[in-house]
N, C-alpha and C positions, 0 to 999 in steps of 0.2 A: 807982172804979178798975177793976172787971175790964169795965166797958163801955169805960170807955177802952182799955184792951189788946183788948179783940173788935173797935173798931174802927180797932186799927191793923194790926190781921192781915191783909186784904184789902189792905189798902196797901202791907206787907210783900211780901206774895205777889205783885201786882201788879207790882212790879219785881223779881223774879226771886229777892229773898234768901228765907233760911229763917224761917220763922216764931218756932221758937223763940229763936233765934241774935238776933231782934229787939228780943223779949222782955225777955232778957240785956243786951242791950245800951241798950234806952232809950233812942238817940237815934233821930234823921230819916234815913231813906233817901237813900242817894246813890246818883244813877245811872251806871252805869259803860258807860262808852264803848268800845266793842269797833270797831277799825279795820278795815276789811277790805283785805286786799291784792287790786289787779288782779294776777291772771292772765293767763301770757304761753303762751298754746298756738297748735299750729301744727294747723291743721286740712285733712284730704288727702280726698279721694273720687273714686272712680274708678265710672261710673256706663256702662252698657249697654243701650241702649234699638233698639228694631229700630221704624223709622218708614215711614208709608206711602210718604212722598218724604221723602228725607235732605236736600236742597235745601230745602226750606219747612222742615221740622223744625230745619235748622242755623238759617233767618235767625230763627226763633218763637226760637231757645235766646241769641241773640246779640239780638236786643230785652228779652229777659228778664231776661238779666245787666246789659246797661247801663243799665236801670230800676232797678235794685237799686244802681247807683253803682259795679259791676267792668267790668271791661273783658276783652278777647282775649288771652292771653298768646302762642298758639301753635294753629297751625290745616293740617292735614295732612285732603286730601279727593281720591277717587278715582271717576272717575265712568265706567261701561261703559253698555252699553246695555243695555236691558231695566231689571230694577231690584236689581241689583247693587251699587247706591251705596255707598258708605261714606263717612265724615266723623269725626275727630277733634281736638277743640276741646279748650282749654285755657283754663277762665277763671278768673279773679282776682274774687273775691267777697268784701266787709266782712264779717269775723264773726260781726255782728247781724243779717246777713239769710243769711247762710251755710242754714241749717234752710228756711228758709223757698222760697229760691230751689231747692238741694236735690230738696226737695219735688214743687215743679212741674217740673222738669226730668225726674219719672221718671211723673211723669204726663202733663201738658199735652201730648209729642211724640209719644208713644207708647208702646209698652209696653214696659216695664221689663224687660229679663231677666238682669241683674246691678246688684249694687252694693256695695262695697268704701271703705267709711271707716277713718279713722283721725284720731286725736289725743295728739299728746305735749305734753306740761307742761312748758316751756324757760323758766320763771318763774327760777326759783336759777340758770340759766346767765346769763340778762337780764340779773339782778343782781351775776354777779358778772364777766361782762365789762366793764360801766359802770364796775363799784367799779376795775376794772383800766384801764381807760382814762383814769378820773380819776388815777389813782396817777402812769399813765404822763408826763402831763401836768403835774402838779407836778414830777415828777423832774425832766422835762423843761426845766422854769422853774427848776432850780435850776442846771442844769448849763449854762445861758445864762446865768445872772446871774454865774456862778464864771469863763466866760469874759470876761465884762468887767474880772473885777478880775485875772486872769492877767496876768504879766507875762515868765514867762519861755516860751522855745520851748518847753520837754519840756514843761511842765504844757499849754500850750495847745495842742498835738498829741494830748494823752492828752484832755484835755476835749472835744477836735471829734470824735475819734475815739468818746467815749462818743455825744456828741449822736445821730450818726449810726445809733449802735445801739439808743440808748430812740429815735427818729425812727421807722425801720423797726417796732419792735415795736409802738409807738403807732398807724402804719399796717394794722398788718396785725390789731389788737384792734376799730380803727373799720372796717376791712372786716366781721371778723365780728359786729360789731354789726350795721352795716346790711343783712345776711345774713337776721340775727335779724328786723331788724325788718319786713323785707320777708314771711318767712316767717311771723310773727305778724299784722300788718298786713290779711293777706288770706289768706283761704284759695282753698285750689285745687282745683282743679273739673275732671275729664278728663273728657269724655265723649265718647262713641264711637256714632257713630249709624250702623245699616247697615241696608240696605232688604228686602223680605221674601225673597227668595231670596238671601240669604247667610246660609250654611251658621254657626253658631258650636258653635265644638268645646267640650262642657262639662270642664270640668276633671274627673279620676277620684280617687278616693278612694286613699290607700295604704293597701294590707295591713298590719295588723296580726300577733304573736303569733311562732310558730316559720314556719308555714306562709308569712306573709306574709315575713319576715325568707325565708326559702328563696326564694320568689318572684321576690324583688329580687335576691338572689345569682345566680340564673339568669339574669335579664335583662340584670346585667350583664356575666355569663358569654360569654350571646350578642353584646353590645354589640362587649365586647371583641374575641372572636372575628372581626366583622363588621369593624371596624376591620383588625385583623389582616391577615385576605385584602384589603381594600379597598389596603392600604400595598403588599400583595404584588405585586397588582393590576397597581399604577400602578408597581411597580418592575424586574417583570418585563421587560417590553420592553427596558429599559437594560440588564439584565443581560445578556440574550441578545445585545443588539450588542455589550456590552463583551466577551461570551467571542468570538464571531466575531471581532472585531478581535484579541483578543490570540491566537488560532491562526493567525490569516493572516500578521499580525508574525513570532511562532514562526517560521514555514516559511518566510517570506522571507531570515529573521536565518541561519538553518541553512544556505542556500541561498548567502550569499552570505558565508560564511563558508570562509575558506580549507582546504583538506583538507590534513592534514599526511599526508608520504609513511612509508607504513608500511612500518617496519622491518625487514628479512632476518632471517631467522631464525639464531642463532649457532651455528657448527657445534660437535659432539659434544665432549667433551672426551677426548682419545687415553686410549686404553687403561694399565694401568700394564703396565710392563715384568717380565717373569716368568722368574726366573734357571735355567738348564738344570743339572740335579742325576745327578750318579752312581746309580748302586743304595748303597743305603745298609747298609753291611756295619758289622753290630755285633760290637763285640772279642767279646762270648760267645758270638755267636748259631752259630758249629760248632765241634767241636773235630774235631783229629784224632787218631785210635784208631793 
């Protein structure tokens, strides 16, 4: 017996259970089936490469991709003389070679002087736009079967009138499904080829801390400021004509404005009358002796 248990430990372990747990238990291992979900992600990159000719470098990046089975989504290209070039391409790449093409696109052209990925996980939104598109489409089928057996006006009014609106909404879930699936389907690929004398500005660093916070208040200090006079700028001129115009108005209006005749002055008003008086003799003022 314990040689039989020593050689069912390795068999135990072998599939993943515990050994003792086996032990305890005494029967046959069963194997458990573990399902994996595909994953629905949307894969972006934005890639910077400076080529000796942007010409050859685009047709090398556009053989590359449609060996790999993507194709050109979108293709903006500027050409001067000397070597100035620029070119930016937009390709659509199978996920399973995404890395790989990727790869060669920051070598094979030339050298690489940026590059900017990205990926988001739209798995739980995949599933549950389906799960709502399927929903919408039973409703859908219910609310046509309930038209059939309709018989009067109101109910088949209220029923065409729902149609109409699970219709729309069912429209606009299979839009963003096939949003989804385009956007999962393929990933996207921008890439921006420019020749050796085109200048690229490197992105700067923001400050950090108090000082860096100060920094930024400043610049937009000035920002504003610079706005400010620029608004002033471009408003001044209208202002000045609009004051010219309304003084000229002024002095025309005044001008041709009637003068009313000014009024005579009103004579004095007479004096009052002042009544002529005796001496004024008082009963005590003499006696006589």
């Amino acid at each position: 017996m314990p040689e039989a248990a020593a050689t069912r430990a390795p068999a135990a372990l072998s599939d993943g259970q515990d050994a003792d747990e086996q032990g305890r238990s005494g029967g046959e291992v069963q194997a458990i089936n573990i399902q994996t979900v595909d994953r629905s992600i949307i894969y972006t990159a934005e890639l910077t490469v400076r080529a000796k000719d942007v010409v050859k470098a685009s047709d090398s990046a556009k053989q590359l991709v449609t060996g790999a089975g993507g194709y050109v989504a979108d293709e903006k290209s500027t050409a001067f003389s000397g070597s100035n070039n620029e070119a930016v391409i937009t390709f659509k790449i199978p996920p399973a070679r995404y890395p790989e093409v990727l790869g060669k696109l920051g070598t094979d052209l030339g050298e690489r002087r940026s590059l900017h990925q990205g990926a988001q996980d739209v798995t739980g939104e995949v599933a549950d736009v389906e799960a709502r598109v399927k929903s919408a489409e039973a409703a859908l089928d219910q609310f046509r079967l309930l038209l059939t057996k309709a018989d009067k006006i109101g109910e088949i009014l209220e029923i065409e009138r729902e149609i109409q609106n699970r219709t729309a909404e069912l429209e606009s879930l299979q839009a963003r499904q096939k949003a989804l699936a385009e956007q999962t389907g393929m990933a996207t690929v921008t890439l921006t080829l420019i020749g050796p004398e085109v200048v690229v500005e490197e992105p700067e660093e923001e400050p950090s801390g108090f000082f860096g916070g100060l920094e930024i208040g400043w610049n937009a200090l000035v920002k504003a400021v610079e706005v400010g006079l620029t608004v002033l700028g471009t408003l001044l001129p209208w202002l000045i004509l609009i004051a010219v115009v309304w003084i000229v108005a002024h002095q025309i209006l005044r001008r041709l404005r009637p003068r009313r005749p000014v009024p005579a002055p009103a004579p004095p008003p007479p004096a009052p009358a002042v009544a002529e008086r005796g001496p004024d003799v008082s009963a005590g003022s003499t006696t006589e002796k």
